[in-house]
C-alpha positions in Angstrom: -22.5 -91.1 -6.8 -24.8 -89.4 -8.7 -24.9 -86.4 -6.7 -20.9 -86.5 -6.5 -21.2 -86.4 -10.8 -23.8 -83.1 -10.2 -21.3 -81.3 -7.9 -18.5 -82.0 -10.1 -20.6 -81.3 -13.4 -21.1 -77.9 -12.0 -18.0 -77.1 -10.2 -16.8 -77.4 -14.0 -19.4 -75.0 -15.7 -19.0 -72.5 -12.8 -15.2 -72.7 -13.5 -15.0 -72.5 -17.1 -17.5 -69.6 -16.3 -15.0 -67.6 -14.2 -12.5 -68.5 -17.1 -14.5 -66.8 -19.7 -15.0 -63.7 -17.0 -11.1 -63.6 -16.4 -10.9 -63.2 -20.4 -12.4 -59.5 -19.8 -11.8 -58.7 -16.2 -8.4 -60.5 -15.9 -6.4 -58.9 -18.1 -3.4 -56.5 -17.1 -2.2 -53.5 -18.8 0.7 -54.9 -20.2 -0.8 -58.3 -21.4 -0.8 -58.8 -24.9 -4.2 -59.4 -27.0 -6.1 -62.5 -26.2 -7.1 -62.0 -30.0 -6.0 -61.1 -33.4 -6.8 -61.2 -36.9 -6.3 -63.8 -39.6 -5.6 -63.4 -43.5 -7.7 -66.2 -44.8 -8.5 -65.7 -48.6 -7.0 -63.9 -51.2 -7.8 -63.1 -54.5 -5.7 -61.3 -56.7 -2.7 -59.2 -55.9 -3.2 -58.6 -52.4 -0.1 -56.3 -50.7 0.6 -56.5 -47.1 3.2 -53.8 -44.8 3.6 -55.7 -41.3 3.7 -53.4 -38.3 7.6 -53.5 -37.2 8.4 -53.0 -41.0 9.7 -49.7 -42.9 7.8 -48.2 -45.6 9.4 -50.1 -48.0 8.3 -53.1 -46.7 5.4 -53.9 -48.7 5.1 -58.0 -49.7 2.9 -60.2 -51.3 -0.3 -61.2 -48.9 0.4 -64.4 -47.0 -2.6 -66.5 -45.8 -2.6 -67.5 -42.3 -1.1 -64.6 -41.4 -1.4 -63.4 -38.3 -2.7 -59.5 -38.2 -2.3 -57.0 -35.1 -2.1 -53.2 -34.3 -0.1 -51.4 -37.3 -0.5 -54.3 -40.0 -1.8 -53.0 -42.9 -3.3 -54.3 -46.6 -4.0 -53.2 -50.0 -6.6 -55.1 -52.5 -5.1 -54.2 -55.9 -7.7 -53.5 -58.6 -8.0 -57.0 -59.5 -7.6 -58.0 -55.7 -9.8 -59.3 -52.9 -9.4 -60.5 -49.5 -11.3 -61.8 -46.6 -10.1 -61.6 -42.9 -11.2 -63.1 -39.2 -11.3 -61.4 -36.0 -13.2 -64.5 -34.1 -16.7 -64.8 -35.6 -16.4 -61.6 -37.4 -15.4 -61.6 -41.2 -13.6 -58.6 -43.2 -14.0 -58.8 -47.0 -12.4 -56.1 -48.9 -13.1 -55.6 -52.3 -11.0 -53.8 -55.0 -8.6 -51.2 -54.7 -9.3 -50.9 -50.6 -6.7 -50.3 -48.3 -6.9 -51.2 -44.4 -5.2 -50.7 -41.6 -5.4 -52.4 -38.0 -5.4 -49.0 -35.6 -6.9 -51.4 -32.8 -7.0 -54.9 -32.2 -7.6 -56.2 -28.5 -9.6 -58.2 -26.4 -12.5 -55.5 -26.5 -11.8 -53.4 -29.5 -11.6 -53.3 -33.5 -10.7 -50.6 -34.7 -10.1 -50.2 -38.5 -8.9 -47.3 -41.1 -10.0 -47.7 -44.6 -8.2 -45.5 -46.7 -9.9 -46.0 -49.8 -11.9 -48.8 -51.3 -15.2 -50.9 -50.1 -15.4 -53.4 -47.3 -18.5 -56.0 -45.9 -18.5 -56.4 -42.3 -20.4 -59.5 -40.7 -20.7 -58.7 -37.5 -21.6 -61.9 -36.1 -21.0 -61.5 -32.0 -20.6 -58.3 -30.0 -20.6 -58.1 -26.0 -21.4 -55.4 -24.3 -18.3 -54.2 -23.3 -17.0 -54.7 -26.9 -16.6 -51.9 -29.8 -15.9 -52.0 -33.4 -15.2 -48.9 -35.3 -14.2 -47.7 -39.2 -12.6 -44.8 -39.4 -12.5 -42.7 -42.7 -11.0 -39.9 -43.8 -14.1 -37.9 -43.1 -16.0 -40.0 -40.5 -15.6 -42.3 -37.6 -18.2 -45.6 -38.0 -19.3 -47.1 -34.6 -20.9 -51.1 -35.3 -23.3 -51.1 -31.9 -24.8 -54.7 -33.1 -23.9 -57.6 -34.5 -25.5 -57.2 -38.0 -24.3 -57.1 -41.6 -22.4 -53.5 -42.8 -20.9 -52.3 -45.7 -18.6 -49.3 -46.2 -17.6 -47.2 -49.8 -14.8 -45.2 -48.9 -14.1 -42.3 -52.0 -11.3 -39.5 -50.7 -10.5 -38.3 -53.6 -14.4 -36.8 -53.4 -14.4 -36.5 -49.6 -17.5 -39.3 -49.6 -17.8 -41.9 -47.4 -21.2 -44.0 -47.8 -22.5 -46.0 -44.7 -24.3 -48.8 -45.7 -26.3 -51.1 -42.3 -28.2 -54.3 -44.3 -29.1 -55.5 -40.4 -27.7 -54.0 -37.0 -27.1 -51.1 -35.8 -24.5 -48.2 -36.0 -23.3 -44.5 -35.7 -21.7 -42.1 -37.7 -19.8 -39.4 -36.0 -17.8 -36.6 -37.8 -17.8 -32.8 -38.7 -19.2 -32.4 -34.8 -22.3 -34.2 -35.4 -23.1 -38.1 -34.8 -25.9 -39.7 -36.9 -27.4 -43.3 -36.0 -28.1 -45.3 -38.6 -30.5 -48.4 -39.3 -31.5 -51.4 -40.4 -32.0 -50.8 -44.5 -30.3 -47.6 -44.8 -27.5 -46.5 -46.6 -26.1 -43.0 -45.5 -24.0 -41.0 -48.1 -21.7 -38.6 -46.3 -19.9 -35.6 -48.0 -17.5 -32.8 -46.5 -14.9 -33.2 -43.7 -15.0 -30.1 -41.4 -18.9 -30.9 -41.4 -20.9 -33.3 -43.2 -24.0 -32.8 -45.8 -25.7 -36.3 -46.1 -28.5 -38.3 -47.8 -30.5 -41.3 -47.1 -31.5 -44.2 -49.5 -33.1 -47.7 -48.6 -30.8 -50.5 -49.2 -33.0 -52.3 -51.2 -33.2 -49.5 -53.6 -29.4 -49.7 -54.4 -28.6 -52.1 -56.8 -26.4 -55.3 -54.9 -22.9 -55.6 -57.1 -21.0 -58.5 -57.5 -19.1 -58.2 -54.4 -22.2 -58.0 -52.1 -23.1 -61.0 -53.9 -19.6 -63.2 -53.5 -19.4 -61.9 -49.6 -23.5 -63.1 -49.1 -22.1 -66.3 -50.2 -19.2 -66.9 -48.5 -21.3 -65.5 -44.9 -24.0 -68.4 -46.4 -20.4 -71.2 -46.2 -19.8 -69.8 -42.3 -23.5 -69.9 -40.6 -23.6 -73.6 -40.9 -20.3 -75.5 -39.2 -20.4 -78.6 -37.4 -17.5 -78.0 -35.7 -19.4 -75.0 -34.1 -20.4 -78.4 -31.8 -17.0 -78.8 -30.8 -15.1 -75.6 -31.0 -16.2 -71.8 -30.1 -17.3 -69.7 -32.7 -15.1 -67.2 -31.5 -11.7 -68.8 -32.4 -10.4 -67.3 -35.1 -10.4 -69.8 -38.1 -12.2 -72.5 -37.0 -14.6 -71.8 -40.2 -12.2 -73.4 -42.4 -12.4 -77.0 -40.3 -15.1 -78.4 -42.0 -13.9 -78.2 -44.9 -10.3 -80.1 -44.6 -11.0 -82.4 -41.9 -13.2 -84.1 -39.7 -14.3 -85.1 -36.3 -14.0 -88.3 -34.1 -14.1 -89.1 -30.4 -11.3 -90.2 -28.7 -11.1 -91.8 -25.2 -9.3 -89.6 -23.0 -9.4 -87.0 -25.0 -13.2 -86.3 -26.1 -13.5 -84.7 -29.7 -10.4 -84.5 -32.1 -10.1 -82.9 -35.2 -8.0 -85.0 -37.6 -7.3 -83.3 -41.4 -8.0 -84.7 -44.3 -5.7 -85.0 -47.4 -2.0 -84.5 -45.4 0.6 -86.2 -47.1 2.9 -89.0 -45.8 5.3 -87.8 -42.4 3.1 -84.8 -42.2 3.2 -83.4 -38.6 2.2 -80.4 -36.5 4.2 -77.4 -37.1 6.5 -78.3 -39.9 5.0 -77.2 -43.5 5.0 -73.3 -42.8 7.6 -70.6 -41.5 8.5 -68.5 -38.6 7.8 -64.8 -38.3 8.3 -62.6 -35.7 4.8 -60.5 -34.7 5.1 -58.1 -31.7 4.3 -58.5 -28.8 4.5 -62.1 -28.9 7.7 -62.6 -30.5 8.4 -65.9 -32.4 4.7 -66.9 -34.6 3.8 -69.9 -36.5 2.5 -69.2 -39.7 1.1 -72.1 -41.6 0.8 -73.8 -44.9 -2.3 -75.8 -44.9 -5.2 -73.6 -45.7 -7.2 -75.2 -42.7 -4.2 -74.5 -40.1 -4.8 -71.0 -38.1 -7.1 -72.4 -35.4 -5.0 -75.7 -34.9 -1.8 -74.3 -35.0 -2.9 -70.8 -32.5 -5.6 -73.0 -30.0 -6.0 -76.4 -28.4 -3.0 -79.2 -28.1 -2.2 -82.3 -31.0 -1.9 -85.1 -30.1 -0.8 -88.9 -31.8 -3.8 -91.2 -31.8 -5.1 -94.4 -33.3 -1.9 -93.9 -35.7 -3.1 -90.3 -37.0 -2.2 -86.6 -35.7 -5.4 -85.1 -34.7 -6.3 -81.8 -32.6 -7.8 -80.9 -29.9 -9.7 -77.7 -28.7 -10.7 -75.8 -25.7 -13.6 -75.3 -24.0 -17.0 -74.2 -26.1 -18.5 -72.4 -23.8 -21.4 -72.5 -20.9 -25.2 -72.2 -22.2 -25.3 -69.2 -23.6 -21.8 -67.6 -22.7 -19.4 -67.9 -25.3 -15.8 -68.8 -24.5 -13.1 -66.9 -26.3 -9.8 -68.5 -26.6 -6.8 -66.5 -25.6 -4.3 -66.6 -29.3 -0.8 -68.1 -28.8 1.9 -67.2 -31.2 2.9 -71.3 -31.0 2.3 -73.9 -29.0 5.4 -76.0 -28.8 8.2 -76.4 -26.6 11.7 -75.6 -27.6 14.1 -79.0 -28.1 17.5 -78.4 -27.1 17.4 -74.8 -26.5 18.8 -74.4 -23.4 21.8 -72.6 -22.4 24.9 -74.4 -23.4 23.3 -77.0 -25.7 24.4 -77.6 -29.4 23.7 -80.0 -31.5 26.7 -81.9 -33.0 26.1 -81.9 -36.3 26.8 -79.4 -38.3 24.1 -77.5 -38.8 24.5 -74.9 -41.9 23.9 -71.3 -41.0 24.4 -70.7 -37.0 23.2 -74.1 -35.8 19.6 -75.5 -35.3 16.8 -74.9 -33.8 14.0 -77.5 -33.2 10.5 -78.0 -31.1 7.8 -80.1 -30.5 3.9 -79.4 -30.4 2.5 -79.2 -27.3 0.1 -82.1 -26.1 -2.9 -82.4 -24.1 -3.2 -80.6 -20.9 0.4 -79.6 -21.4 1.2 -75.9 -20.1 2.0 -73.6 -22.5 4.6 -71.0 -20.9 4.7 -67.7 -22.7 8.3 -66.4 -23.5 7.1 -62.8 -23.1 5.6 -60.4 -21.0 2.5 -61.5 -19.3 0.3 -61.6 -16.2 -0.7 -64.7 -14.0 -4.2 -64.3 -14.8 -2.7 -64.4 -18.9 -1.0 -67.4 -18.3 -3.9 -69.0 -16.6 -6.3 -68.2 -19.5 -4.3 -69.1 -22.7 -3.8 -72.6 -20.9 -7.7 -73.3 -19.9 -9.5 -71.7 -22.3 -7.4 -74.1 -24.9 -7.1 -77.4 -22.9 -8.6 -79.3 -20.4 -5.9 -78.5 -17.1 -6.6 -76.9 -13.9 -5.7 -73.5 -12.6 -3.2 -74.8 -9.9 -1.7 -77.2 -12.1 -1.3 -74.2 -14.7 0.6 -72.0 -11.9 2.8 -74.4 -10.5 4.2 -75.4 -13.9 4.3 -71.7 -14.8 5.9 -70.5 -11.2 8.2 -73.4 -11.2 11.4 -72.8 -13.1 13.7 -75.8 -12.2 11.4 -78.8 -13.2 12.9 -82.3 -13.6 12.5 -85.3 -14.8 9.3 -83.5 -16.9 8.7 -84.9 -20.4 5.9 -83.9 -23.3 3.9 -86.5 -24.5 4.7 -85.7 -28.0 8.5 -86.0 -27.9 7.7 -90.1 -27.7 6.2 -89.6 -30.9 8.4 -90.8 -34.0 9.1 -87.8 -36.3 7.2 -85.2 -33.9 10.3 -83.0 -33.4 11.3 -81.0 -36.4 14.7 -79.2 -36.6 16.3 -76.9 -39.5 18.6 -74.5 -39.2 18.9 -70.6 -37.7 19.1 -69.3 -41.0 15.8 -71.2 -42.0 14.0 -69.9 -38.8 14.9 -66.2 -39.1 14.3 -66.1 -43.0 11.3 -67.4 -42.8 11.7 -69.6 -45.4 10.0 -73.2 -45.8 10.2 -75.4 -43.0 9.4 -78.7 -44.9 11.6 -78.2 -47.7 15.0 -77.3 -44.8 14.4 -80.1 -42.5 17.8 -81.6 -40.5 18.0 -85.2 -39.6 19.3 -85.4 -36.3 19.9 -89.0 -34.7 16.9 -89.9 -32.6 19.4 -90.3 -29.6 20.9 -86.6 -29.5 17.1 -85.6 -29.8 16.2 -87.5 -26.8 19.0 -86.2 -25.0 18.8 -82.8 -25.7 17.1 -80.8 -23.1 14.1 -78.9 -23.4 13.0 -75.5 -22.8 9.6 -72.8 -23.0 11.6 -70.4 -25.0 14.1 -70.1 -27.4 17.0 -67.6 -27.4 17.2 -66.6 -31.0 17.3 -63.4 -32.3 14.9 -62.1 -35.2 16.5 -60.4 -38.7 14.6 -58.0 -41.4 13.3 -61.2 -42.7 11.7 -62.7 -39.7 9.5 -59.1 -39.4 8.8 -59.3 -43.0 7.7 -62.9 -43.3 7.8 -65.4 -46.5 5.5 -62.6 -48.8 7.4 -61.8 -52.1 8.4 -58.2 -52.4 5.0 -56.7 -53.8 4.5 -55.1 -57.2 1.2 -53.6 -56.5 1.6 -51.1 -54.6 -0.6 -48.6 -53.4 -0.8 -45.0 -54.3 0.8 -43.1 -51.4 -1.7 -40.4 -51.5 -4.3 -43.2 -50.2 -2.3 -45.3 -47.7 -0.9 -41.6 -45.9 -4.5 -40.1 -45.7 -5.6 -39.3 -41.8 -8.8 -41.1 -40.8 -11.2 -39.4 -38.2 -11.6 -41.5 -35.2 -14.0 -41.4 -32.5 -11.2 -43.7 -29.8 -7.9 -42.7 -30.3 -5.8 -46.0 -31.4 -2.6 -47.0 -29.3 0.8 -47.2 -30.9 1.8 -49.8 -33.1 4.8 -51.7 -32.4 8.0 -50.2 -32.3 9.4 -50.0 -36.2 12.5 -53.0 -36.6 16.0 -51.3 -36.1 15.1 -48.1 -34.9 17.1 -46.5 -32.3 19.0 -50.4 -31.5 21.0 -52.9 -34.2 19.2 -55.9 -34.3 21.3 -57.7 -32.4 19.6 -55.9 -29.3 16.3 -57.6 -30.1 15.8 -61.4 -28.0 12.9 -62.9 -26.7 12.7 -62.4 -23.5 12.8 -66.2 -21.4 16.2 -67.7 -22.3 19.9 -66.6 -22.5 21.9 -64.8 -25.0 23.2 -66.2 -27.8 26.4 -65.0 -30.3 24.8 -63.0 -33.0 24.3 -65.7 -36.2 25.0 -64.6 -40.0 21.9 -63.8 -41.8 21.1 -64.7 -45.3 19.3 -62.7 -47.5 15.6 -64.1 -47.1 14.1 -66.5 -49.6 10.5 -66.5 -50.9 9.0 -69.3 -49.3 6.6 -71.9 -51.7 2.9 -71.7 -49.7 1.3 -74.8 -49.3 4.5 -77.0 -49.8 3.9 -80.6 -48.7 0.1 -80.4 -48.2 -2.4 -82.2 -50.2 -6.0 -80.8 -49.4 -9.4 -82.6 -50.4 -11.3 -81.2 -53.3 -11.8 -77.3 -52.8 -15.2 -76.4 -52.6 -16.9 -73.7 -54.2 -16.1 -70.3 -53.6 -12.5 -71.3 -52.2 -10.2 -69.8 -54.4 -8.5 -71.9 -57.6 -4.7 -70.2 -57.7 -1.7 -72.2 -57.7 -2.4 -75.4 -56.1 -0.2 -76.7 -53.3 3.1 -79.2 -54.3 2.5 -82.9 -53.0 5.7 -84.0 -50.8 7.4 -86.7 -51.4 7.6 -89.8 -49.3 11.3 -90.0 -47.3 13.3 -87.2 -47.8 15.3 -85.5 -44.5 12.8 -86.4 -41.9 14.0 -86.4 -38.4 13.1 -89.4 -36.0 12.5 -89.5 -32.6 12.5 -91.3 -29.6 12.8 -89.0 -26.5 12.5 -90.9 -23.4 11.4 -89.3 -20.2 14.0 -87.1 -18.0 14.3 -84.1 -20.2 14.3 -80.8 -18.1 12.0 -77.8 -19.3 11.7 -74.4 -17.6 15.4 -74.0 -17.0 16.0 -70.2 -16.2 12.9 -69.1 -16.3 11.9 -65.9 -14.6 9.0 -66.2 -12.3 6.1 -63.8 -12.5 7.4 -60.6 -12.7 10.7 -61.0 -13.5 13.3 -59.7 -15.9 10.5 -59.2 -19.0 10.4 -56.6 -21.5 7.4 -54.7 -21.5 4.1 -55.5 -24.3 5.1 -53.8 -27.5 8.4 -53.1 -26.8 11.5 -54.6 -28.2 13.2 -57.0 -25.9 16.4 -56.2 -23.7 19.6 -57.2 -23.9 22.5 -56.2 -21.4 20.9 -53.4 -19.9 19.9 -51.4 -23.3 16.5 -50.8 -23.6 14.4 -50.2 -26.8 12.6 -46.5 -27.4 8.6 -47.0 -26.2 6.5 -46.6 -29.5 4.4 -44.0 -29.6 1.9 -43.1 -31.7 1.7 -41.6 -34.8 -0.6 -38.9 -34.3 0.2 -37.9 -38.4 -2.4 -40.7 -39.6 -5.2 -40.1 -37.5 -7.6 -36.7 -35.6 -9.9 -36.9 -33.5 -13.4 -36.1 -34.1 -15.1 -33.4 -33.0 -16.8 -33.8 -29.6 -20.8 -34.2 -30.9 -23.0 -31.4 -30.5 -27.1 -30.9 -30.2 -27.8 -30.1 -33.9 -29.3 -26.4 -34.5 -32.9 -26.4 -35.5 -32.4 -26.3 -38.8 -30.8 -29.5 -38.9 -33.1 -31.3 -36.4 -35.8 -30.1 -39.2 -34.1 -31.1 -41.8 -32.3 -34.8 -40.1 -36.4 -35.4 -40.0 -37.1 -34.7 -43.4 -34.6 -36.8 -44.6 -36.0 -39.7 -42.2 -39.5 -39.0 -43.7 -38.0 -39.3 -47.2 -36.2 -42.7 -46.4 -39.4 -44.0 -45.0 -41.7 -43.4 -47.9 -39.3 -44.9 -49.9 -38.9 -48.0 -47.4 -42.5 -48.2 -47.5 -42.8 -48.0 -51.6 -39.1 -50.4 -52.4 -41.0 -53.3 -49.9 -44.2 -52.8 -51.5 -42.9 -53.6 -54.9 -40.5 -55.9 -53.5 -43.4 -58.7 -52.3 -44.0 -61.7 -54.7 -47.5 -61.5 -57.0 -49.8 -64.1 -55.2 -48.6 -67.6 -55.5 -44.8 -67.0 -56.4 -42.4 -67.7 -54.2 -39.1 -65.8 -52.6 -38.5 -62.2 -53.5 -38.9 -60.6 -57.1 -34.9 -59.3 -57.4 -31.8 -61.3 -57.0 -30.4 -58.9 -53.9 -28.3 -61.3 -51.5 -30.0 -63.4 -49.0 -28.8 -62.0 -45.8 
């Protein structure tokens, strides 16, 4: 017995091992990201443009949101923001606009058009890069380490600042490395004049200061012990809930301060990102990881979550991102509820248990499928490719539609407006719910307002001279997604798994209340104070259910390969196609190739390192304590 417990111990490490390889190696062309980007604090007026929108689509910053290639932001001058990419925090201070040129399983790439932001850098692989592109200067991060970039283009200056790790400048056909304690000042574009300083000769501002102590919040999580550090917002976790054990399950995560007939996926809105289609954006300030990775589940009388795998000693997993994790109630072809539902019917789903199979609903590979299942629940390979390969399952039922109240429905104009899914909830009797059938997709198709999301038309907007300068790059970006409406009416965008339906009215979209029916713990220091989240109250339209077994997903479902659109592409509809995107070569050049520098600059690129030493050696000789003091002499951030 014992040995049998070895073999199987390791038969599972060597597995989850080939998992975490298949999250590199695995991936086809045409897959979408296994990762993205998360808005997670703002300060201020923050402005966001999603990619998809027109140029007039600028709204008020959203947390939770979801960021991918062509999103872009703008830190007014009494803004702030911070973002995720796994591990890896963003802050951007003042007056700093950013744009996501790159955002894939191995690359970040970023365009700052103006402004300051703080990079920590907290995991890189090998085969990873992470780039800043300026207006005069491309910024490769080769470590993981802690960076800072001042981006003036208005005085063609860009200043590279590397507090720990490692990176390289490239630009005006030269490329520069750049180390531990120095901060680079770069001027010119068609060639670059530059000067070196020690970091700890620059005085640290307020910013450096507020991002040291938010980094200080993220390098000591608990839940690092239960989830991997690479899932983007599991830092906010510890703060909102906590964990417990649960036979069967293992570790759960249950949040703290939800109010009464709270459940998964109902106090937010829907948006639609490309290339995934329909996203869940969430309320609750703790609800990116939960709602994006892992499964819910019902237990001991709460709703509690459960994540993936870690990782194996000292490989990391990385969880492959879902848009949502639910299946679709009574969207198959031919269904309606009977009620009248105001505004083009409803539309309703359930979250997605434990070692449930998530199906995407557009394009993908069999080696995607298999990774977005088992890198975010327990549940074998085959199990994941007959569920996926089969498309006429019967007599199938999730675990969570037995759950009273688990299935939420409201109504299509409510889904495509993205407006508030608490405060637009339809009862439906518990009886049509457990009779209607349910399916991996749903067949509903998006408006201006579902690109857009529930953001408030903005009022700070950036200058135009800033946000439509070209950024050197050393790897040119791919194309964003295709902008909403071009070439096609909207009624020739679908997802892609799930029939036709007759075009719905639209309503003009209404600005959604963040945080509506969420009650969080006391914030802690250095989360920010704004507008507190409305409590709900107890009742109110809340749906009941009772679905009993026999209810059929996976009806007309394509198999691998099948009638999909292509990643990045609008879906199809009767034949039409959408245009490719291509890229917009207008925002970006290439830098020069890097050439051997002439003597002259060898000479002087040495004098300049001899400068920055002496001044290393003198700022760290008056930096150390007089004998018997302790810590440093200066109040520079701990990092």
């Amino acid at each position: 017995m014992m040995r049998t417990g070895k073999r199987v111990y390791w038969a599972v490490l060597f597995a989850l091992a080939l998992t975490v390889a298949l999250g590199v190696s695995g991936r086809a062309d045409d897959d979408p990201p296994g990762r993205v980007g998360r808005i997670n604090y703002l300060q201020g007026q923050v402005s966001f443009q999603p990619a998809g929108g027109g140029d007039g689509d600028w709204v008020t910053a959203v947390p939770n949101r979801p960021l991918t290639i062509g999103d872009r932001l703008w830190t007014d001058k009494d803004g702030r923001a911070e973002l995720h990419v796994g591990s890896t925090a963003i802050r951007a201070d003042h007056g700093t606009g950013i744009s996501f040129l790159n955002l894939s399983d191995n690359s970040v790439q970023l365009q700052v058009s103006a402004g300051t932001i703080i990079v920590r850098l907290r995991h890189l692989d090998t085969d990873d890069s992470f780039e800043v592109d300026a207006p005069n200067l491309a910024f490769s991060l080769l470590r993981a380490g802690d960076y800072r970039i001042d981006v003036d283009p208005d005085q063609n200056r860009t200043v590279v600042t590397v507090w720990s790790g490692q990176g390289e400048v490239t630009g005006g056909g030269r490329s520069y490395k750049i180390s531990p304690d120095q901060a680079a000042t770069f001027t010119g574009t068609d060639s670059l004049d530059y000067d070196l300083a020690d970091t700890h000769a620059v005085p640290p501002t307020e910013f450096d200061h507020w991002a040291a102590d938010r980094d200080a919040r993220e390098d000591h999580l608990t839940s690092s012990k239960y989830v991997s550090p690479e899932m983007t917002g599991a830092e906010d976790l510890d703060t909102y809930g906590a964990w417990r054990n649960v036979p069967d399950y293992g570790p759960m995560w249950v949040p703290a301060g939800v109010a009464v007939g709270w459940a998964p996926y109902r106090f937010g809105h829907w948006a639609w990102i490309a290339p995934w289609g329909w996203t869940w954006v969430e309320d609750e300030p703790w609800g990116f990881a939960p709602f994006h990775y892992g499964r819910w589940a019902f237990a001991g009388g709460v709703w509690g979550w459960m994540p993936g795998p870690v990782g194996v000693g000292v490989v990391i997993a990385r969880p492959v991102y879902a848009p949502a994790l639910v299946a679709w109630v009574g969207g198959a072809p031919g269904f309606h509820f009977s009620l009248t539902i105001g505004g083009g019917g409803g539309v309703a789903w359930v979250p997605l248990g434990p070692r449930e199979v998530f199906v995407p609903a557009y394009h993908v590979s069999d080696n995607y499928v298999t990774r977005v299942n088992v890198t975010n629940t327990v549940v074998e390979r085959t199990t994941v490719v007959n569920v996926y390969h089969n498309t006429n399952v019967t007599n199938v039922t999730y675990v969570n539609q037995h759950v009273g109240g688990a299935v939420t429905v409201v109504s299509h104009d409510t889904f495509v407006n993205a407006r508030p899914v608490s405060r637009n909830v339809v009862a439906v009797p518990a009886g049509e719910l457990a009779a209607a059938p349910v399916s991996r997709s749903v067949a509903v198709e998006p408006a201006h307002a579902s690109i857009v999301g529930a953001g408030r038309p903005a009022t700070a907007l950036p200058p135009a001279a800033v946000m439509n300068r070209t950024a050197v790059v050393k790897r040119p970006p791919p194309p964003p997604a295709a902008r909403f409406g071009a070439a096609a009416s909207v009624s020739a965008v679908r997802p892609s798994n799930g029939p036709v339906q007759p075009n719905q009215p639209s309503q003009p979209s209404q600005p959604a209340q963040p945080n509506a029916g969420y009650r969080p713990p006391n914030r802690p220091a250095g989360q920010p104070g704004g507008n507190q989240p409305n409590e709900i109250q107890p009742g109110g339209n809340r749906p009941v259910v009772n679905a009993p077994a026999g209810n059929q997903p996976g009806a007309n479902q394509p198999a691998v390969g099948g009638n999909r659109p292509s990643n990045n592409v609008p879906n199809q509809v009767g034949g039409n196609t959408q245009p490719q995107p291509q890229a917009d070569n207008s925002r970006f050049r290439p830098a020069p190739a890097p050439r051997q520098p002439t003597p002259t600059e060898q000479q002087n690129d040495n004098a300049k390192q001899q400068q920055w030493q002496q001044q290393h050696q003198q700022v760290h000789q008056n930096d150390k304590p007089p004998k018997g003091a302790q810590g440093k002499s200066d109040d520079r951030p701990k990092r």
